[in-house]
KEBA-927766 format. One line per field, with one value per residue: residue in three letters; x, y, z of N, C-alpha, C, O, CB in turn. Coordinates in Angstrom, 3 decimals, padded with zeros to 6 digits, always signed. Atoms other than C-alpha are relative to their C-alpha. Glycine has a CB too. Example, Ala and Ser with C-alpha at 12.3 -4.5 7.8 and 13.67 -1.06 7.14 Angstrom:
2
residuo [ala_ser]
neast [+000.890_-000.820]
nnorth [-001.190_-001.190]
nup [+000.000_-000.060]
caeast [+012.300_+013.670]
canorth [-004.500_-001.060]
caup [+007.800_+007.140]
ceast [+000.900_-000.770]
cnorth [+001.200_+001.090]
cup [+000.000_+000.730]
oeast [+001.936_-000.261]
onorth [+001.181_+002.198]
oup [+000.665_+000.899]
cbeast [-000.992_+000.414]
cbnorth [+000.027_+000.462]
cbup [+001.246_-001.415]
***
This chain:
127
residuo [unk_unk_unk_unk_unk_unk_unk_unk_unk_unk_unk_unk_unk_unk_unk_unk_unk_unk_unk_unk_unk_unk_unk_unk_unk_unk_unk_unk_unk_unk_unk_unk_unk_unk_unk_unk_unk_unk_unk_unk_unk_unk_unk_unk_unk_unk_unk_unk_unk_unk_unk_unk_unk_unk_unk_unk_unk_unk_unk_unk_unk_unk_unk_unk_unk_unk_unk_unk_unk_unk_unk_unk_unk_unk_unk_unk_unk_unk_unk_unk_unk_unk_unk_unk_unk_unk_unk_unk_unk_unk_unk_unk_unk_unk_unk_unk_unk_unk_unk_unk_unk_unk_unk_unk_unk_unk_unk_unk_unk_unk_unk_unk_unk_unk_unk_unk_unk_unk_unk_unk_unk_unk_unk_unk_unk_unk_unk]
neast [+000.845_-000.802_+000.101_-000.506_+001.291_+000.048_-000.846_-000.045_+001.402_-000.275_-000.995_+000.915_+001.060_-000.785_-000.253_+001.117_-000.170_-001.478_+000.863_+001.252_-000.460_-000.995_-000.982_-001.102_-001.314_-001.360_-000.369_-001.165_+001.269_-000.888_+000.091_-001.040_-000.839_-001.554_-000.042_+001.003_+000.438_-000.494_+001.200_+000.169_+000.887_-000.804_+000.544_+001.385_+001.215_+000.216_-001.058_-001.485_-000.679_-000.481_-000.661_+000.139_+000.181_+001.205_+001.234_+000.606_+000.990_-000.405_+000.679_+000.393_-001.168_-000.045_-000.620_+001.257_+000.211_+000.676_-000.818_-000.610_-001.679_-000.617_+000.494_-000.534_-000.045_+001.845_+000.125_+000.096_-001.321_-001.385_-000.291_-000.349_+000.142_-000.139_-001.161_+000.232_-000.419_+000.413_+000.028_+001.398_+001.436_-000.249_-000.056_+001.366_+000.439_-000.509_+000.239_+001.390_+000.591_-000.955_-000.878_-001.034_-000.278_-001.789_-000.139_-000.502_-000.056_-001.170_+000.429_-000.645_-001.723_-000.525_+000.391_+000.798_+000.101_+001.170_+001.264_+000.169_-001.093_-000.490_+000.364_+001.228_-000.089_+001.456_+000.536_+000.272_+000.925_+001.033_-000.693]
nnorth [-001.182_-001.449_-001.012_-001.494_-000.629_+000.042_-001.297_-001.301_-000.677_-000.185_-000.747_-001.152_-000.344_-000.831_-001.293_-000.306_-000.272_-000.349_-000.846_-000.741_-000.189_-000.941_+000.379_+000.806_-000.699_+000.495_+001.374_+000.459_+001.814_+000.358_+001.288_+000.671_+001.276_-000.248_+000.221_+000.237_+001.108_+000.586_+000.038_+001.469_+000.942_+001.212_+000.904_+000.636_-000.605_-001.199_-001.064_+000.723_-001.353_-000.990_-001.195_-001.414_-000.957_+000.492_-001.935_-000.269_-001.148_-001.237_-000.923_-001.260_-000.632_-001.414_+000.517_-001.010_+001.460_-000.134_+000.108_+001.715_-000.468_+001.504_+001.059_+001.315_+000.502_-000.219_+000.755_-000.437_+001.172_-001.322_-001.516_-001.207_-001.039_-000.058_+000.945_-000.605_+001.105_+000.140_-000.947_-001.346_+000.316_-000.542_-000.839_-000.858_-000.115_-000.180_-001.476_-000.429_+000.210_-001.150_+001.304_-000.374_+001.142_+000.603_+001.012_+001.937_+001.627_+000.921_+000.745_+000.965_-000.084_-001.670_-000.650_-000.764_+000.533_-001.579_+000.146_+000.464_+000.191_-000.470_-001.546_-000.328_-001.297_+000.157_+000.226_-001.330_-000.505_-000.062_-000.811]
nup [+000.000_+000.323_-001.592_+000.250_-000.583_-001.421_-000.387_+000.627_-001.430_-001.442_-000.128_-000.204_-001.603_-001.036_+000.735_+000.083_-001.716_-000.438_+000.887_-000.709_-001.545_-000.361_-000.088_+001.328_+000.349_-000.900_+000.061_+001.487_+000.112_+001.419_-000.070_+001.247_-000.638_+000.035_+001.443_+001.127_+000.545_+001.518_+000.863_+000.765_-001.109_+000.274_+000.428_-000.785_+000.035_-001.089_+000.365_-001.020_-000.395_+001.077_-000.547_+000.993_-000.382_-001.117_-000.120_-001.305_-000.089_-000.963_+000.006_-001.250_-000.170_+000.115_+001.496_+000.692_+000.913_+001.353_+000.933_+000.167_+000.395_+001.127_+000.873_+000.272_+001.092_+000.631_-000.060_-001.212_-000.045_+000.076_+000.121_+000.499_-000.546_-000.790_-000.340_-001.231_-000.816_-001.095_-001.062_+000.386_-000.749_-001.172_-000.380_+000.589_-001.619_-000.788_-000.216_-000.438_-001.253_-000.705_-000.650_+000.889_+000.888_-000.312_-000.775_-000.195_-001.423_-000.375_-000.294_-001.294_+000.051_-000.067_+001.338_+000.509_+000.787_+000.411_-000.063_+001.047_+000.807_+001.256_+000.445_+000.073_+000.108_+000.048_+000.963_-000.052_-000.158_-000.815_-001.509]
caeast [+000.000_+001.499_+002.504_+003.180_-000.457_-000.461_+002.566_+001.833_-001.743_+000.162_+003.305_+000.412_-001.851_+001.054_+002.179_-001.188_-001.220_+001.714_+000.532_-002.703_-001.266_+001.667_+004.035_+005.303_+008.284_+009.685_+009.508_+011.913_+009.428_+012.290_+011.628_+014.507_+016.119_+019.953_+019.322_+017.075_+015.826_+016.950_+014.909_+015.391_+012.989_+015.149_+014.311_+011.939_+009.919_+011.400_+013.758_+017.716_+019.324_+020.441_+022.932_+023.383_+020.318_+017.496_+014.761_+013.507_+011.273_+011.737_+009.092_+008.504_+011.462_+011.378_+012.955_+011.777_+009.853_+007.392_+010.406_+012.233_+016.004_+017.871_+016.736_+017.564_+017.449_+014.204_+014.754_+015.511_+018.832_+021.605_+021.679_+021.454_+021.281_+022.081_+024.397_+023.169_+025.194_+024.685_+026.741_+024.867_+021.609_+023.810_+024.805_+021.367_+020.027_+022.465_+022.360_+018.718_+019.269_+022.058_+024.962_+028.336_+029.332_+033.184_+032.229_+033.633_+033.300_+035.868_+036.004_+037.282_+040.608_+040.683_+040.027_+038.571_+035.994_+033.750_+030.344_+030.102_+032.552_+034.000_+032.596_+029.283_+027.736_+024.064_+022.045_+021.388_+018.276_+016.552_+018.472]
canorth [+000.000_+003.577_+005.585_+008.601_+009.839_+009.349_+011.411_+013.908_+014.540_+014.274_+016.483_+018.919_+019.090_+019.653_+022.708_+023.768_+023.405_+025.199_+027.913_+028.486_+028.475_+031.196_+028.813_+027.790_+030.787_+029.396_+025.985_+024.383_+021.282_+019.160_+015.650_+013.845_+010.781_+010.310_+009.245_+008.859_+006.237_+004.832_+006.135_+002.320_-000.261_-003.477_-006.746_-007.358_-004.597_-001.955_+000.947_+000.214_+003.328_+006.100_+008.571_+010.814_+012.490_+012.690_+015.637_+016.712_+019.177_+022.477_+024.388_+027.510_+028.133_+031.884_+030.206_+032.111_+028.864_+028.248_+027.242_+024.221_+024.455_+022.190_+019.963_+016.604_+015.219_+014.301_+010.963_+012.108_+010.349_+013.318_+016.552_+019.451_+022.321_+023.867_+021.218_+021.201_+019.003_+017.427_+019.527_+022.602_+021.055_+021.170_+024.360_+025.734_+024.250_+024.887_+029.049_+028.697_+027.484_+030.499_+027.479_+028.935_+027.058_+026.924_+025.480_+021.701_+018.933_+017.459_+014.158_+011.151_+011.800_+015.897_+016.085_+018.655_+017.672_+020.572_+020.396_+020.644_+018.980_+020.022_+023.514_+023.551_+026.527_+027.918_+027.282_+031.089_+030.541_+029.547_+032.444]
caup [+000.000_-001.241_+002.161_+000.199_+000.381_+003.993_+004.808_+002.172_+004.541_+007.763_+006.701_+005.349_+008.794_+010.716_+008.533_+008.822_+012.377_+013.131_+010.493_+012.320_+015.853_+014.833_+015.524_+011.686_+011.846_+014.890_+013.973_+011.433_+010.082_+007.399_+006.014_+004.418_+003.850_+003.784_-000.048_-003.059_-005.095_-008.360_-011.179_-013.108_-011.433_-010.677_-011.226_-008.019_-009.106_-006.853_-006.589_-005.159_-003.406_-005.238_-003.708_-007.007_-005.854_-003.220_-002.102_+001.085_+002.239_+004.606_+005.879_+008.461_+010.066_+008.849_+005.612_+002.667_+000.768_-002.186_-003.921_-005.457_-005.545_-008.250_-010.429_-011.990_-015.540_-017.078_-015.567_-011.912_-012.210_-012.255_-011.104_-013.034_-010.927_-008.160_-006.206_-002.127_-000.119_+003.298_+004.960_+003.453_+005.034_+008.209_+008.013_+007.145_+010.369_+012.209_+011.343_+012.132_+015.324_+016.105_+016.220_+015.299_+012.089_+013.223_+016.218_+017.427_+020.309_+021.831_+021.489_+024.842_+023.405_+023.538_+019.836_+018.742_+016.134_+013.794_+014.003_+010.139_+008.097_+004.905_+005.333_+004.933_+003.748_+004.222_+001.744_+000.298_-001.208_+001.850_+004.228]
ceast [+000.890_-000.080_+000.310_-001.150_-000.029_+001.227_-000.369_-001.032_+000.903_+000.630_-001.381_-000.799_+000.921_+000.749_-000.674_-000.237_+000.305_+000.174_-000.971_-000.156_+001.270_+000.778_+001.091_+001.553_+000.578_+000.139_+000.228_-001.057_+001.456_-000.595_+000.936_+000.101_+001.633_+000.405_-000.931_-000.086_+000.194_-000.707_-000.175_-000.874_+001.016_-000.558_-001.051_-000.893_+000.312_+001.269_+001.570_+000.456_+000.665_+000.618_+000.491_-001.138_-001.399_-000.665_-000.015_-000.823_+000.161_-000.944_-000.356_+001.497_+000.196_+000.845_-000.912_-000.339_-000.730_+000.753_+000.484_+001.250_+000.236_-001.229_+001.037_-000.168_-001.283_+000.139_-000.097_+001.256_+000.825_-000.088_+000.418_+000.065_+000.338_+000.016_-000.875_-000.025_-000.575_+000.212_-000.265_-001.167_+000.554_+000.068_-001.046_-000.379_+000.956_+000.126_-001.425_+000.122_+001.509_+001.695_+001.097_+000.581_+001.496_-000.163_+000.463_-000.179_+001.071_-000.526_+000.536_+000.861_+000.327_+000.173_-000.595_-001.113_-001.058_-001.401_-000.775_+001.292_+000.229_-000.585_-001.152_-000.565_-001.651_-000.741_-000.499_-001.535_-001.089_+000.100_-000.538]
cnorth [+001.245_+000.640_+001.544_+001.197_+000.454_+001.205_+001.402_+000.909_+000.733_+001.301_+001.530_+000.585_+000.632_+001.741_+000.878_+000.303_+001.463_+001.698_+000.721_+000.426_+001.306_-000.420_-000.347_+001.243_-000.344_-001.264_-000.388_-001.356_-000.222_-001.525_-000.583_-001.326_+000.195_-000.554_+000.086_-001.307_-000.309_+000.473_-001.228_-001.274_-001.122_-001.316_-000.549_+001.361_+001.218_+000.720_-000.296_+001.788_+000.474_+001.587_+001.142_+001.250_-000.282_+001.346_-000.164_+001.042_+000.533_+000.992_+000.724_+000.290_+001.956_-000.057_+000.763_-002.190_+000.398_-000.225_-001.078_+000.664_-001.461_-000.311_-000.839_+000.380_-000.468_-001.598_-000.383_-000.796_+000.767_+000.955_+000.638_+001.245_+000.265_-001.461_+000.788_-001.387_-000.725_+001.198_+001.420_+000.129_+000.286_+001.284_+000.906_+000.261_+000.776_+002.055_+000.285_-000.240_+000.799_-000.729_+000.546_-001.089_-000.522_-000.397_-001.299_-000.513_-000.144_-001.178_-000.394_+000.299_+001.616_+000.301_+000.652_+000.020_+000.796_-000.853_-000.250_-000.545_+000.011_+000.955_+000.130_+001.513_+000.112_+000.102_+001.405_+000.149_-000.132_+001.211_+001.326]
cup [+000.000_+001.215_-000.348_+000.173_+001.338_+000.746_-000.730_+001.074_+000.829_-000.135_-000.246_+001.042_+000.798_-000.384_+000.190_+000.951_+000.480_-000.528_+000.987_+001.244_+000.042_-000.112_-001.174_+000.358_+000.992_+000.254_-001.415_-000.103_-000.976_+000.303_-000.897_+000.100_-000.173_-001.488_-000.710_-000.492_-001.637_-000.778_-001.189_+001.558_+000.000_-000.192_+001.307_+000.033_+000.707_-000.260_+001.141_+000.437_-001.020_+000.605_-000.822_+000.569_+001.019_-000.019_+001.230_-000.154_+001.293_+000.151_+001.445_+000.028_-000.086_-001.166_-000.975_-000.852_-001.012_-001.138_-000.685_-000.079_-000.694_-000.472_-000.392_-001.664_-000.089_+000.660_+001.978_+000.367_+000.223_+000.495_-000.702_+000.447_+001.350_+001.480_+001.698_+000.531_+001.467_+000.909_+000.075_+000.867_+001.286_+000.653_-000.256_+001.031_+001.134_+000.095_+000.492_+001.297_+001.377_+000.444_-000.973_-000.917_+000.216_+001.483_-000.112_+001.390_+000.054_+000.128_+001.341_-000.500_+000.055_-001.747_-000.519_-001.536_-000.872_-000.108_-001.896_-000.375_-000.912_-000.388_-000.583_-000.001_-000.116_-001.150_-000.612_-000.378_+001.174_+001.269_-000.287]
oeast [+001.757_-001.176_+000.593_-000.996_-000.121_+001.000_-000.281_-000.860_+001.089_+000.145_-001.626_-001.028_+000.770_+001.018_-000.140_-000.528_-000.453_+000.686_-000.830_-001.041_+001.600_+001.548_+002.284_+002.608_+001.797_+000.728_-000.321_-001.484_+002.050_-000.943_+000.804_-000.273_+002.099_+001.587_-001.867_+000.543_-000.393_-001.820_-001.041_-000.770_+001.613_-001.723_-001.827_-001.599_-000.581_+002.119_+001.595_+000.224_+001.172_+000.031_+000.781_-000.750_-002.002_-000.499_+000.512_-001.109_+000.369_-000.939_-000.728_+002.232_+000.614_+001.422_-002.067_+000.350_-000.626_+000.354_-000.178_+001.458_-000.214_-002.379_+002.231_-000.277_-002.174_-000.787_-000.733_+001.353_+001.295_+000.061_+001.621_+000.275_+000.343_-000.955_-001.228_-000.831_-001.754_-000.546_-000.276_-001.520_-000.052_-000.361_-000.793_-000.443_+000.531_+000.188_-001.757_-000.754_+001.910_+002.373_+001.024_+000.903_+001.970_+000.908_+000.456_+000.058_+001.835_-001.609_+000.955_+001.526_+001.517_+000.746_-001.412_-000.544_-002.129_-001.573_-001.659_+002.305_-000.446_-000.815_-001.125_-000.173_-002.352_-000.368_-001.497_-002.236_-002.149_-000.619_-000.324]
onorth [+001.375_+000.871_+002.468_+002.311_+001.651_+002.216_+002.497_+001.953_+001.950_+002.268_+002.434_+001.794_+001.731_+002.620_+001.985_+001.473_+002.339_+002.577_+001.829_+001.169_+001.803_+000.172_-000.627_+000.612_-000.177_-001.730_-000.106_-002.123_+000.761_-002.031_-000.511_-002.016_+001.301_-000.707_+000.558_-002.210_+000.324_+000.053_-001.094_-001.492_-001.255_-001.169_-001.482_+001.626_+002.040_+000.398_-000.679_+002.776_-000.139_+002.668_+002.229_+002.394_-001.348_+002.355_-001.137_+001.604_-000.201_+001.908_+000.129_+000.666_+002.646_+000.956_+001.155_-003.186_+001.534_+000.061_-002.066_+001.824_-002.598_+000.053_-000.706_+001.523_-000.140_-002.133_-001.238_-001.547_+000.278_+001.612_+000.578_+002.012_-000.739_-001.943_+001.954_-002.317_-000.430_+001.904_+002.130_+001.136_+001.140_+001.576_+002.096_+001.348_+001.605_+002.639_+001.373_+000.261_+000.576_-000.393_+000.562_-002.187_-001.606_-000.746_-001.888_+000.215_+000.086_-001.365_+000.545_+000.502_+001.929_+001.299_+000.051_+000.550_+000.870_-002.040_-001.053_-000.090_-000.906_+001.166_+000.856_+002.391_-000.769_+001.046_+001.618_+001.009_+000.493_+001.294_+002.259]
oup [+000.863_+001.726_+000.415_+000.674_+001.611_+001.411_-000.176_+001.704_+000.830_+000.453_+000.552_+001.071_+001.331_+000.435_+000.257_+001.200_+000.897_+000.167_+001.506_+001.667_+001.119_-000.868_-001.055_+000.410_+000.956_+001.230_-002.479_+000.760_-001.419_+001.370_-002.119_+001.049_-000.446_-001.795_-000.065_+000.060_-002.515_-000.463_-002.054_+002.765_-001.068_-000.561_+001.102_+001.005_+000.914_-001.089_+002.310_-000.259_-001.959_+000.642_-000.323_+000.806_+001.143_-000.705_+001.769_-001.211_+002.259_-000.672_+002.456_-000.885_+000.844_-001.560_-000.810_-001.068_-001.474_-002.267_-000.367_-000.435_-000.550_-000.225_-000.126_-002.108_+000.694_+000.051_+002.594_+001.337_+001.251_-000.535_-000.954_-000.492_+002.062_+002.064_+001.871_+000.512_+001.661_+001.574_+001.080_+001.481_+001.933_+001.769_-000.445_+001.605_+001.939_+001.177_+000.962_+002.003_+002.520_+001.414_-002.202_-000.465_-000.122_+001.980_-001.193_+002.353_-000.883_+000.684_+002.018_+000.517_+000.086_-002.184_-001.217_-002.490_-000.268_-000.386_-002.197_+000.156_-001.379_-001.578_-001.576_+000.768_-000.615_-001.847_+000.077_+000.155_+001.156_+002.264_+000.487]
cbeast [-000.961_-000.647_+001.412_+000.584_-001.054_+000.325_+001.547_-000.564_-001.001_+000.922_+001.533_-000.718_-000.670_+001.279_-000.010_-000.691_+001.318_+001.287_-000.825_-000.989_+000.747_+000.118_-000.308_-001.008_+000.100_+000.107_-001.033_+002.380_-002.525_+002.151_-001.255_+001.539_-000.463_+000.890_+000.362_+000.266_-001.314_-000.020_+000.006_+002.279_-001.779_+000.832_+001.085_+000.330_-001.133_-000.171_-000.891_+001.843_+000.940_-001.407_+001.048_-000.657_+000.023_+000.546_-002.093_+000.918_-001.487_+001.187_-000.973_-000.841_+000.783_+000.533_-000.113_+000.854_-000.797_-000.524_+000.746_-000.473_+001.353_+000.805_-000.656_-000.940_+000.991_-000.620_+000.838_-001.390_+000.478_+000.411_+000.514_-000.513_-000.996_-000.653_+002.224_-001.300_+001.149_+000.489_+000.964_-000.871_-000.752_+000.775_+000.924_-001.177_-000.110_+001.155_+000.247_-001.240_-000.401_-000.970_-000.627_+001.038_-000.238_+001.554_-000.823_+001.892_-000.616_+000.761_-000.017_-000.156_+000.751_+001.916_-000.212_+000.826_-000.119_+000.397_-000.468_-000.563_+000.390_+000.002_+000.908_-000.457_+001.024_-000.535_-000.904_+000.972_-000.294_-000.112_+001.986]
cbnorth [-000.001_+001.030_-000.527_+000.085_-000.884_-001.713_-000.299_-000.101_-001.441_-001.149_-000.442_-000.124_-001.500_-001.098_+000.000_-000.620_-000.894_-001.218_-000.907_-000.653_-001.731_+000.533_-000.755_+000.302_+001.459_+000.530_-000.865_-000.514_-000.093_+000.285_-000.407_+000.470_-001.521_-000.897_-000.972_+000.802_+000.016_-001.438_+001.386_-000.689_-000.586_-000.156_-000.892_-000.715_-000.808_-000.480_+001.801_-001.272_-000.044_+000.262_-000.413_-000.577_+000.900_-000.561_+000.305_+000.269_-000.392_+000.732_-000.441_-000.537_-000.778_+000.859_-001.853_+002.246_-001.309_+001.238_+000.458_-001.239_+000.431_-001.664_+000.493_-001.498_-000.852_+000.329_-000.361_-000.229_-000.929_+000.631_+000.427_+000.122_+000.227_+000.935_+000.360_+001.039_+000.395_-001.082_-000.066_-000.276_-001.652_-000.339_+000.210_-000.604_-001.548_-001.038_+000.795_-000.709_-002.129_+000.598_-001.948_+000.549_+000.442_+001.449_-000.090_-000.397_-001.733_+000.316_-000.638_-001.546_-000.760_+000.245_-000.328_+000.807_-001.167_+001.096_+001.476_+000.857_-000.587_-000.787_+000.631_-000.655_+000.567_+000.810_-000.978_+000.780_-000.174_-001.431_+000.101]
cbup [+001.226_-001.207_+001.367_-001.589_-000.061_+000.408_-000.356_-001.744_+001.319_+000.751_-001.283_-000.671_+001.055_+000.363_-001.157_-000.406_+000.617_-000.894_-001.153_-000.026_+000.643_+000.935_+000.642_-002.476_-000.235_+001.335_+000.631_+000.413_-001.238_-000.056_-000.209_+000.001_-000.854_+001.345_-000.317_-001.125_+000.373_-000.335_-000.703_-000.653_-000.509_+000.958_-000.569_+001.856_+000.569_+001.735_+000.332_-001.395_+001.112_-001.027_+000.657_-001.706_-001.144_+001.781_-000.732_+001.063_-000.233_-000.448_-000.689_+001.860_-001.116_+001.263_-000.324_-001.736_+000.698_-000.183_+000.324_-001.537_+001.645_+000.805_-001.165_+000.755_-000.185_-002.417_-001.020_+000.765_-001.249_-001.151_+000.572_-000.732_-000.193_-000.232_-000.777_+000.216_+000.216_+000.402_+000.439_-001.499_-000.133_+000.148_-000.188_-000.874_+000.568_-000.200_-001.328_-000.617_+000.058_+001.700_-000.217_+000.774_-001.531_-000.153_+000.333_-000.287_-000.232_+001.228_-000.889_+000.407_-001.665_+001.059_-000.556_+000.054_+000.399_-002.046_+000.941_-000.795_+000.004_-000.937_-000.948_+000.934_-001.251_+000.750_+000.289_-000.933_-000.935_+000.510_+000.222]
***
């Protein structure tokens, strides 16, 4: 049974919510996964991970939205556009939530370890 309906509702009510209560600009809503999905079906009928490219969705926050950033290929296989890494997504949140981006942890050994890594940069059109 397709669960995409079902979230699409939910993620919408709570938007809606959140919206009607005031609260959407000081709450960050995001739904990702940590990949995408193949756009070739495989041989049991279904889609194999696909780390070329994935989506999510970002809304309130005080993010400007209504937007799409990037695009793919007519097949949803490649990226063509505007390139937006992980640690982009990190440092997006992480300016929303006032978190110096050159911050670091220490780890048990006194290592100092950055909070983003490989320089993550905020995403401009959502800032």
């Amino acid at each position: 049974k397709p669960l995409i309906p079902r979230v699409d509702r939910t993620l919408a009510t709570l938007i809606d919510d959140l919206g009607s209560r005031g609260m959407l600009d000081d709450t960050l809503v995001m739904m990702m996964g940590e990949f995408g999905r193949s756009p070739v079906i495989n041989k049991e009928a279904g889609r194999d991970h696909w780390t070329a490219v994935m989506s999510m969705v970002m809304a309130g926050g005080g993010l400007r939205h209504g937007q799409v950033i990037g695009s793919t290929d007519s097949r949803g296989g490649e990226i063509q556009s505007s390139i937006v890494r992980p640690q982009d997504i990190a440092a997006t949140v992480f300016r929303y939530l006032d978190i110096d981006l050159n911050a670091h942890w220490t780890n048990s050994r006194g290592r100092p370890i950055p909070i983003v890594q490989e320089a993550g940069r905020p995403i401009p059109e959502l800032i």
